[in-house]
Kinemage of the C-alpha trace (Angstrom):
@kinemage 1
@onewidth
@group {chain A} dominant
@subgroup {mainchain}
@vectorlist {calphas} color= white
{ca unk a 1} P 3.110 -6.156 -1.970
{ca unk a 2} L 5.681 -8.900 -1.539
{ca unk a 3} L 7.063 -8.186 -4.826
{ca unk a 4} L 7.676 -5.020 -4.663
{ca unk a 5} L 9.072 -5.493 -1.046
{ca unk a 6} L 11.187 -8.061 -2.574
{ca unk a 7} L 12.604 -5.504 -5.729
{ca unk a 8} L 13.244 -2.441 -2.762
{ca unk a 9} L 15.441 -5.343 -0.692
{ca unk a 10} L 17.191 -6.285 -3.819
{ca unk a 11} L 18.196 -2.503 -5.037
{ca unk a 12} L 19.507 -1.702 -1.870
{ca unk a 13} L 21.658 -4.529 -1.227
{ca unk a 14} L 22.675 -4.135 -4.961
{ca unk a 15} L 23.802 -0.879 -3.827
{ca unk a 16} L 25.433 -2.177 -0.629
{ca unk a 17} L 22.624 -0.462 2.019
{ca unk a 18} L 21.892 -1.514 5.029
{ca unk a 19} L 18.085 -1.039 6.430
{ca unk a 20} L 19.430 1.531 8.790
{ca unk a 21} L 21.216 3.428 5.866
{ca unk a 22} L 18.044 3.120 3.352
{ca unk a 23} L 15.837 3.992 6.089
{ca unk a 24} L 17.658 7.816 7.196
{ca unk a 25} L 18.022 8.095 3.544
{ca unk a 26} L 13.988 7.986 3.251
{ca unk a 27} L 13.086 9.303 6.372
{ca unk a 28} L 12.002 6.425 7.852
{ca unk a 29} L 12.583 4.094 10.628
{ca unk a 30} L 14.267 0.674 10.182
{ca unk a 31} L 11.549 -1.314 11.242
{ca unk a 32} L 9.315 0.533 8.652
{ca unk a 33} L 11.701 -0.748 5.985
{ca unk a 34} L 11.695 -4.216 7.228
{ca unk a 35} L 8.070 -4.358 7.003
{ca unk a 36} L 7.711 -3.109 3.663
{ca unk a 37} L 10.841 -5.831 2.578
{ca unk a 38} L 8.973 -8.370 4.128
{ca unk a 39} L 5.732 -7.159 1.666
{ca unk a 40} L 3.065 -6.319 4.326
{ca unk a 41} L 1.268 -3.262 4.087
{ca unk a 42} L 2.829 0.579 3.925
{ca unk a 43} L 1.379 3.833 2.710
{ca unk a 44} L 2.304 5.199 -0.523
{ca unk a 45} L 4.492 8.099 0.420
{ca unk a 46} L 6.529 5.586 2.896
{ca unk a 47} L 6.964 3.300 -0.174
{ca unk a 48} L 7.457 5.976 -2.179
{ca unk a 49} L 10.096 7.729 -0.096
{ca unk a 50} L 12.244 4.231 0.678
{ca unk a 51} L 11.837 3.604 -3.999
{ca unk a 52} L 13.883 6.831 -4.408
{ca unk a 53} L 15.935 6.174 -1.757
{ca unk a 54} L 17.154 2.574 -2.841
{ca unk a 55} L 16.382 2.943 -6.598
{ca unk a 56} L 19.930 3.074 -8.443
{ca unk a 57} L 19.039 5.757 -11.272
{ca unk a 58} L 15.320 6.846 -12.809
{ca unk a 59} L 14.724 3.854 -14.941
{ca unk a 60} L 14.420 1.617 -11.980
{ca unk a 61} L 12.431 4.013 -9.561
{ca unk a 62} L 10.108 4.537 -12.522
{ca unk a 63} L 9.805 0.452 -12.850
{ca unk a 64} L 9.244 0.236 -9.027
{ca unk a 65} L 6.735 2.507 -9.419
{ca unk a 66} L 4.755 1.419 -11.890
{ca unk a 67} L 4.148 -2.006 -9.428
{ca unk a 68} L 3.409 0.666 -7.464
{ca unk a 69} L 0.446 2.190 -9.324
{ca unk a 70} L -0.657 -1.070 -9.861
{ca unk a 71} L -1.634 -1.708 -6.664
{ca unk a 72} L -2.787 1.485 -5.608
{ca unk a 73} L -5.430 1.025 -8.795
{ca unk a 74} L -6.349 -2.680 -7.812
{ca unk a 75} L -7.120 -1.474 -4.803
{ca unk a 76} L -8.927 1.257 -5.463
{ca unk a 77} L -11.527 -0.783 -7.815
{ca unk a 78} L -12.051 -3.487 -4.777
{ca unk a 79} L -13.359 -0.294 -2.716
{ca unk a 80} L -15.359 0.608 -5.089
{ca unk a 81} L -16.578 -2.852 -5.725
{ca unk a 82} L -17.451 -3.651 -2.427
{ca unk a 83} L -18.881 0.087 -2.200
{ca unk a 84} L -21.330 -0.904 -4.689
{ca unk a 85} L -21.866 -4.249 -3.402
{ca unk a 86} L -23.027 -3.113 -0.122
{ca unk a 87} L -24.979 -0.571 -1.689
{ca unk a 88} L -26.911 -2.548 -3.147
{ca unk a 89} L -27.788 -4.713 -0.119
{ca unk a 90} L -28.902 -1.848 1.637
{ca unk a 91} L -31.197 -0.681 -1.081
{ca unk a 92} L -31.942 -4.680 -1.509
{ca unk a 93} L -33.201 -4.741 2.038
{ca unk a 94} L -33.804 -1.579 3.794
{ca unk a 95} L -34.874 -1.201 7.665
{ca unk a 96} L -37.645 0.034 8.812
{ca unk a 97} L -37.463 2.957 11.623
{ca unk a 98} L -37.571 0.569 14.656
{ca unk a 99} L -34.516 -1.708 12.706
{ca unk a 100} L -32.836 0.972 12.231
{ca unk a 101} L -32.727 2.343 15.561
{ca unk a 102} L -32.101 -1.546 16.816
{ca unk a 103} L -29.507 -2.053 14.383
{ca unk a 104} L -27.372 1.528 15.003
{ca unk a 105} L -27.619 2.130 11.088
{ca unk a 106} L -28.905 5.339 10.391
């Protein structure tokens, strides 16, 4: 996420933007912008949004992007990883009635 937070803070200063400007542009809020800059966590249509607002032509939305799908992929196979990990735990060790009704799991 840093990455790409760091390639959205360099097109828009390349194209002379402040936060307050790049976040109108997207519909945002300029704290929302600073957050994704500063790489933590957004969801995809706010990252989205602030790409095609900064981007300086196609070429490099479609580049931001692509980081983009990358991580929404990568983190898509860790939830179903850990899906199937704790799947398998349950199936490795299921409760009995009483556990279950102990435990809140049913």
């Amino acid at each position: 996420m840093k990455k790409l937070g760091a390639e959205i803070r360099q097109a828009r200063t390349a194209r002379g933007m402040k936060q307050a400007e790049a976040a109108a542009t997207a519909g945002l809020v300029q704290s929302t912008v600073s957050k994704i800059e500063s790489g933590a966590n957004a969801s995809v249509s706010a990252l989205a949004r602030l790409v095609v607002a900064v981007a300086e032509d196609d070429q490099a939305a479609a580049r931001m992007f692509a980081g983009l799908v990358k991580r929404e992929r990568r983190a898509a196979r860790l939830r179903a990883r850990s899906y199937r990990i704790n799947r398998e735990l349950y199936l490795a060790n299921p409760l009995t009635p009483k556990e279950a009704d102990d435990d809140g799991r049913t």
